[in-house]
PyMOL CGO cylinders between C-alpha atoms (Angstrom):
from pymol import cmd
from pymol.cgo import CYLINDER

trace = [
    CYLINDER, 108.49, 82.44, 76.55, 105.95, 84.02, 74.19, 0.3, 1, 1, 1, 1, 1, 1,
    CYLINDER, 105.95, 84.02, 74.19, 103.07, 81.75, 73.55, 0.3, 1, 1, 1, 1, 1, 1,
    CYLINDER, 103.07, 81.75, 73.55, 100.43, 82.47, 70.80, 0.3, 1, 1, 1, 1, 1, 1,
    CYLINDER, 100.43, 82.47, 70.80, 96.51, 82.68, 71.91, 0.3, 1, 1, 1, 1, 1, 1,
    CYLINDER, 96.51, 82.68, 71.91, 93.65, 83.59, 69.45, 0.3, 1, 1, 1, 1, 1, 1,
    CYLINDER, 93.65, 83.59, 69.45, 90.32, 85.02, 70.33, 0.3, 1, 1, 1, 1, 1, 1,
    CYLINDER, 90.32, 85.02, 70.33, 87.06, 85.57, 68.42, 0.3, 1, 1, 1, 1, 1, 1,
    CYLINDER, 87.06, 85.57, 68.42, 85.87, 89.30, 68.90, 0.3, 1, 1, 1, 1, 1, 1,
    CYLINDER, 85.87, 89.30, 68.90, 82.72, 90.71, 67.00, 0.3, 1, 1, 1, 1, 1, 1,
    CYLINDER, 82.72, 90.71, 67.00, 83.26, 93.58, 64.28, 0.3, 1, 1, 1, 1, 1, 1,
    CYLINDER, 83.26, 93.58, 64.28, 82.36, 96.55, 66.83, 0.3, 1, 1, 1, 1, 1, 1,
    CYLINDER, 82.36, 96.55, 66.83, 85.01, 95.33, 69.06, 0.3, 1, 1, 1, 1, 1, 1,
    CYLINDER, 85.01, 95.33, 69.06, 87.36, 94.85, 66.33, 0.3, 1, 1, 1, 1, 1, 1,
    CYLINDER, 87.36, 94.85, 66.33, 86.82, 98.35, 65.11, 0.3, 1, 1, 1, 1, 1, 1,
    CYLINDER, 86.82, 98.35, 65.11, 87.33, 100.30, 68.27, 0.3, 1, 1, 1, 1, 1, 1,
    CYLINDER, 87.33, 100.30, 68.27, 90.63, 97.89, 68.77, 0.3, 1, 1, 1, 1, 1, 1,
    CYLINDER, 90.63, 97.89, 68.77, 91.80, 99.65, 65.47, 0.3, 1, 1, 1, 1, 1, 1,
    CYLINDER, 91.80, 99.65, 65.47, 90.87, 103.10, 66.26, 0.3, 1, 1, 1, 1, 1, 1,
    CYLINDER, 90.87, 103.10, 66.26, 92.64, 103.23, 69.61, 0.3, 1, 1, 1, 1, 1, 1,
    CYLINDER, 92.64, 103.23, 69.61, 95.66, 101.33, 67.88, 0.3, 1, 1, 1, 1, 1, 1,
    CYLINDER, 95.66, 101.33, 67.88, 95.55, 103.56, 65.30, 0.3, 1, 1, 1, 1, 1, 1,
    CYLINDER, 95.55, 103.56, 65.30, 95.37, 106.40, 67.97, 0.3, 1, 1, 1, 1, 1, 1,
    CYLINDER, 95.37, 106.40, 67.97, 98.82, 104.87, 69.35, 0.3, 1, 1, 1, 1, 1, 1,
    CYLINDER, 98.82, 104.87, 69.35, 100.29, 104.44, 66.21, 0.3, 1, 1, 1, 1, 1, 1,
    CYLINDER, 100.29, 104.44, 66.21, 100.51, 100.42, 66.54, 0.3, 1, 1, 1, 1, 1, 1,
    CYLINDER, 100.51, 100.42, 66.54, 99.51, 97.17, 64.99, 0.3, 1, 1, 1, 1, 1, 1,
    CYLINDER, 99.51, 97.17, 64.99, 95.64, 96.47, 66.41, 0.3, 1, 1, 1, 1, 1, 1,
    CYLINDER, 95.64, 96.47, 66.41, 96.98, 92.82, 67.34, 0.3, 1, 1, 1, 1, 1, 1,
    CYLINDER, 96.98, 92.82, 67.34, 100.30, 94.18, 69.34, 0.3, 1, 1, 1, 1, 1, 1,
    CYLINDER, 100.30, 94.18, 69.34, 98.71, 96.78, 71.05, 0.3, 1, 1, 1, 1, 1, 1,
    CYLINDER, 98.71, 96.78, 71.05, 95.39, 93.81, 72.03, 0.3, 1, 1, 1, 1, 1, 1,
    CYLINDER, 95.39, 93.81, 72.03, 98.06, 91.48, 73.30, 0.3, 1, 1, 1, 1, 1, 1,
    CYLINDER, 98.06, 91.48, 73.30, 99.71, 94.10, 75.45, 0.3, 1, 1, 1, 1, 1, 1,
    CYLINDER, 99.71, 94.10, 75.45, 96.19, 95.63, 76.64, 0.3, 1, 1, 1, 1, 1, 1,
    CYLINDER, 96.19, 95.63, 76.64, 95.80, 92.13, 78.01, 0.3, 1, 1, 1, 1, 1, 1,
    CYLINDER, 95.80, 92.13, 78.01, 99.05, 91.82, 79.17, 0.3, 1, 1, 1, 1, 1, 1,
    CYLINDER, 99.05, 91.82, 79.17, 98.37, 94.68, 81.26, 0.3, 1, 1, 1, 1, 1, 1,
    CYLINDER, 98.37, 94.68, 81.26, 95.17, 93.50, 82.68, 0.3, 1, 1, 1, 1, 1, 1,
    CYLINDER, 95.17, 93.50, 82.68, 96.90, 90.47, 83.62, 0.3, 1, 1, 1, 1, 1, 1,
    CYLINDER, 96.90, 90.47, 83.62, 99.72, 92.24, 85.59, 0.3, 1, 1, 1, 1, 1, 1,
    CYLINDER, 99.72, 92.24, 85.59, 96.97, 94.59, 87.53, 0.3, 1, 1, 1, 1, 1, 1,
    CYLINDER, 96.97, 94.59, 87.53, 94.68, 91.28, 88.26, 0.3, 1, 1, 1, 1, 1, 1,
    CYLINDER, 94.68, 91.28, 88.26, 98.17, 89.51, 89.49, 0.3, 1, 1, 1, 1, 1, 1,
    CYLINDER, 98.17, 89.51, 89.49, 99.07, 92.96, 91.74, 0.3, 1, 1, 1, 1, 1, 1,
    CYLINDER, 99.07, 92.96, 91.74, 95.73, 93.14, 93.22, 0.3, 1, 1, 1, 1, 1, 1,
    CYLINDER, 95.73, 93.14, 93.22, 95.25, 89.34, 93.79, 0.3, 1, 1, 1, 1, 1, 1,
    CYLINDER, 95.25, 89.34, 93.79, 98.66, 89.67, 95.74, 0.3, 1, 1, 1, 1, 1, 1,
    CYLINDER, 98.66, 89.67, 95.74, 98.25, 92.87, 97.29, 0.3, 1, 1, 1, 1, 1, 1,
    CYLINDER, 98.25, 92.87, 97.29, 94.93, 91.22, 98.43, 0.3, 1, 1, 1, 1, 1, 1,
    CYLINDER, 94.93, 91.22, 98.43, 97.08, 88.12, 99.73, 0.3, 1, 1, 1, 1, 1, 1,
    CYLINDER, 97.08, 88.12, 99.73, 99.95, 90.95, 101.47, 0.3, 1, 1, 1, 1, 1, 1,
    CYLINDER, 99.95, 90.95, 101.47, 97.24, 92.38, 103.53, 0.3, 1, 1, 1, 1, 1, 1,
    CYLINDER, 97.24, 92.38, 103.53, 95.03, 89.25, 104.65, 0.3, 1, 1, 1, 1, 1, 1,
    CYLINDER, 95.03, 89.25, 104.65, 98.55, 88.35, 106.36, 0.3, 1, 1, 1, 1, 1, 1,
    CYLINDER, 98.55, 88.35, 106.36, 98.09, 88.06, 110.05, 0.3, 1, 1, 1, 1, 1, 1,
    CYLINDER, 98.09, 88.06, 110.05, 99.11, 91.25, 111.92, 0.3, 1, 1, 1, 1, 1, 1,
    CYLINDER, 99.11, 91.25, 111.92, 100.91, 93.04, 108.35, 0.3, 1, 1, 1, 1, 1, 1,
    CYLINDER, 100.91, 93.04, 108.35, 97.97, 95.11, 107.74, 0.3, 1, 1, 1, 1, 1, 1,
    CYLINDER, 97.97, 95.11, 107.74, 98.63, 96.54, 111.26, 0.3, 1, 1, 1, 1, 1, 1,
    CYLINDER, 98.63, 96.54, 111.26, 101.77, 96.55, 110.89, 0.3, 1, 1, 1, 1, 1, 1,
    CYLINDER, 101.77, 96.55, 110.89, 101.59, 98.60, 107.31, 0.3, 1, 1, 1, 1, 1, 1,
    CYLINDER, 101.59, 98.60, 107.31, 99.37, 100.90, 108.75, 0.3, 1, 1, 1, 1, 1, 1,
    CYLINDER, 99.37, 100.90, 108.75, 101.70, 101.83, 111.84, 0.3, 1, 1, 1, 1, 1, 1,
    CYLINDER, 101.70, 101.83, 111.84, 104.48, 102.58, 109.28, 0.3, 1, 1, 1, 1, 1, 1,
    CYLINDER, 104.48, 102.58, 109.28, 102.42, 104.22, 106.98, 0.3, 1, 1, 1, 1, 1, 1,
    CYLINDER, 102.42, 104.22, 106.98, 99.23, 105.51, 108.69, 0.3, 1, 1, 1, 1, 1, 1,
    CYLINDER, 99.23, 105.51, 108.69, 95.92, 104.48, 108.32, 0.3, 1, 1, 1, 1, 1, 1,
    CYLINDER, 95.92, 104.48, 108.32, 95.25, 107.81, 105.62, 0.3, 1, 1, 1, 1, 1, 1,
    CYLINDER, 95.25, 107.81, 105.62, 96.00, 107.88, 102.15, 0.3, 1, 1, 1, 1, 1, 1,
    CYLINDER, 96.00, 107.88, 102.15, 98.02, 110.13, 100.92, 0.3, 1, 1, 1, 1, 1, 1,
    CYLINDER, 98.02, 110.13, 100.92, 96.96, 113.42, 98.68, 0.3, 1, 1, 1, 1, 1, 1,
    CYLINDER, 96.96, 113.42, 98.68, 97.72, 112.26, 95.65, 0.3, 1, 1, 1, 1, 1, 1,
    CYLINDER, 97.72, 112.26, 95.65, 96.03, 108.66, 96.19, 0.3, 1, 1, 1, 1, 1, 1,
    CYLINDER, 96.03, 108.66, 96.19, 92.79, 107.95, 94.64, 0.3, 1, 1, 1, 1, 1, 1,
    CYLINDER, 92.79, 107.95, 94.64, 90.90, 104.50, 94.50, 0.3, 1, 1, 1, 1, 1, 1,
    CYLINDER, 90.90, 104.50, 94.50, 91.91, 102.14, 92.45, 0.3, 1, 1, 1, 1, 1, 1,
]
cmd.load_cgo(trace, "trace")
Protein backbone atom coordinates (compact mmCIF):
# COMPACT_ATOMS: atom_id res chain seq x y z
CA UNK A 1 0.00 0.00 0.00
CA UNK A 2 1.22 3.43 -1.12
CA UNK A 3 1.35 5.84 1.71
CA UNK A 4 1.93 9.64 1.18
CA UNK A 5 5.06 11.40 3.12
CA UNK A 6 6.04 15.12 2.64
CA UNK A 7 9.39 16.64 3.24
CA UNK A 8 10.70 20.23 3.44
CA UNK A 9 13.84 20.61 1.09
CA UNK A 10 15.59 24.09 0.54
CA UNK A 11 15.46 25.75 -3.09
CA UNK A 12 19.10 24.39 -4.14
CA UNK A 13 17.95 20.98 -3.41
CA UNK A 14 14.76 21.48 -5.08
CA UNK A 15 16.46 22.71 -8.18
CA UNK A 16 18.96 19.98 -8.76
CA UNK A 17 15.80 17.45 -8.01
CA UNK A 18 14.33 19.14 -11.23
CA UNK A 19 17.32 19.11 -13.34
CA UNK A 20 18.09 15.43 -12.90
CA UNK A 21 14.20 14.76 -13.31
CA UNK A 22 14.17 16.74 -16.09
CA UNK A 23 17.35 14.82 -17.30
CA UNK A 24 15.08 11.53 -16.98
CA UNK A 25 12.25 12.92 -18.47
CA UNK A 26 9.97 12.56 -15.16
CA UNK A 27 7.88 14.44 -12.68
CA UNK A 28 10.63 15.93 -9.91
CA UNK A 29 8.18 14.40 -7.14
CA UNK A 30 7.99 10.68 -8.89
CA UNK A 31 11.38 10.42 -9.67
CA UNK A 32 12.24 11.91 -5.45
CA UNK A 33 9.93 9.22 -4.19
CA UNK A 34 11.57 6.49 -6.20
CA UNK A 35 15.26 7.90 -5.48
CA UNK A 36 14.21 7.17 -1.92
CA UNK A 37 12.65 4.16 -2.61
CA UNK A 38 15.83 3.00 -3.84
CA UNK A 39 17.89 4.07 -0.96
CA UNK A 40 15.57 2.25 1.15
CA UNK A 41 15.90 -1.11 -0.74
CA UNK A 42 19.99 -0.78 -0.73
CA UNK A 43 19.88 0.23 3.24
CA UNK A 44 17.37 -2.99 3.67
CA UNK A 45 20.00 -5.31 1.35
CA UNK A 46 22.96 -4.22 3.20
CA UNK A 47 21.37 -4.29 6.72
CA UNK A 48 20.49 -8.01 5.76
CA UNK A 49 23.43 -8.93 3.93
CA UNK A 50 25.13 -7.58 7.13
CA UNK A 51 22.71 -9.93 9.25
CA UNK A 52 23.49 -13.17 6.39
CA UNK A 53 27.10 -12.95 7.19
CA UNK A 54 27.25 -12.29 11.12
CA UNK A 55 25.47 -15.88 11.02
CA UNK A 56 27.55 -18.34 12.88
CA UNK A 57 29.76 -20.47 10.57
CA UNK A 58 27.78 -18.99 6.95
CA UNK A 59 30.47 -16.62 6.28
CA UNK A 60 32.77 -19.71 6.20
CA UNK A 61 30.64 -21.51 4.71
CA UNK A 62 30.02 -18.74 1.72
CA UNK A 63 33.49 -18.38 1.34
CA UNK A 64 34.23 -22.24 0.80
CA UNK A 65 31.59 -22.17 -2.00
CA UNK A 66 32.57 -19.10 -3.36
CA UNK A 67 36.21 -18.29 -2.38
CA UNK A 68 37.46 -15.81 -0.26
CA UNK A 69 38.35 -13.38 -3.75
CA UNK A 70 36.07 -11.28 -5.48
CA UNK A 71 35.47 -11.71 -8.65
CA UNK A 72 36.83 -9.37 -11.75
CA UNK A 73 34.07 -7.59 -12.31
CA UNK A 74 33.33 -6.83 -8.45
CA UNK A 75 34.09 -3.51 -7.08
CA UNK A 76 33.19 -2.12 -3.52
CA UNK A 77 30.11 -1.22 -2.82
Amino acid sequence: MARELRIEIDDEQWAQLQREAHERHEDPTVYAGRVLAQELNKARFLEGSALFLSTPGVREEFASRFGPEPGPTASAA
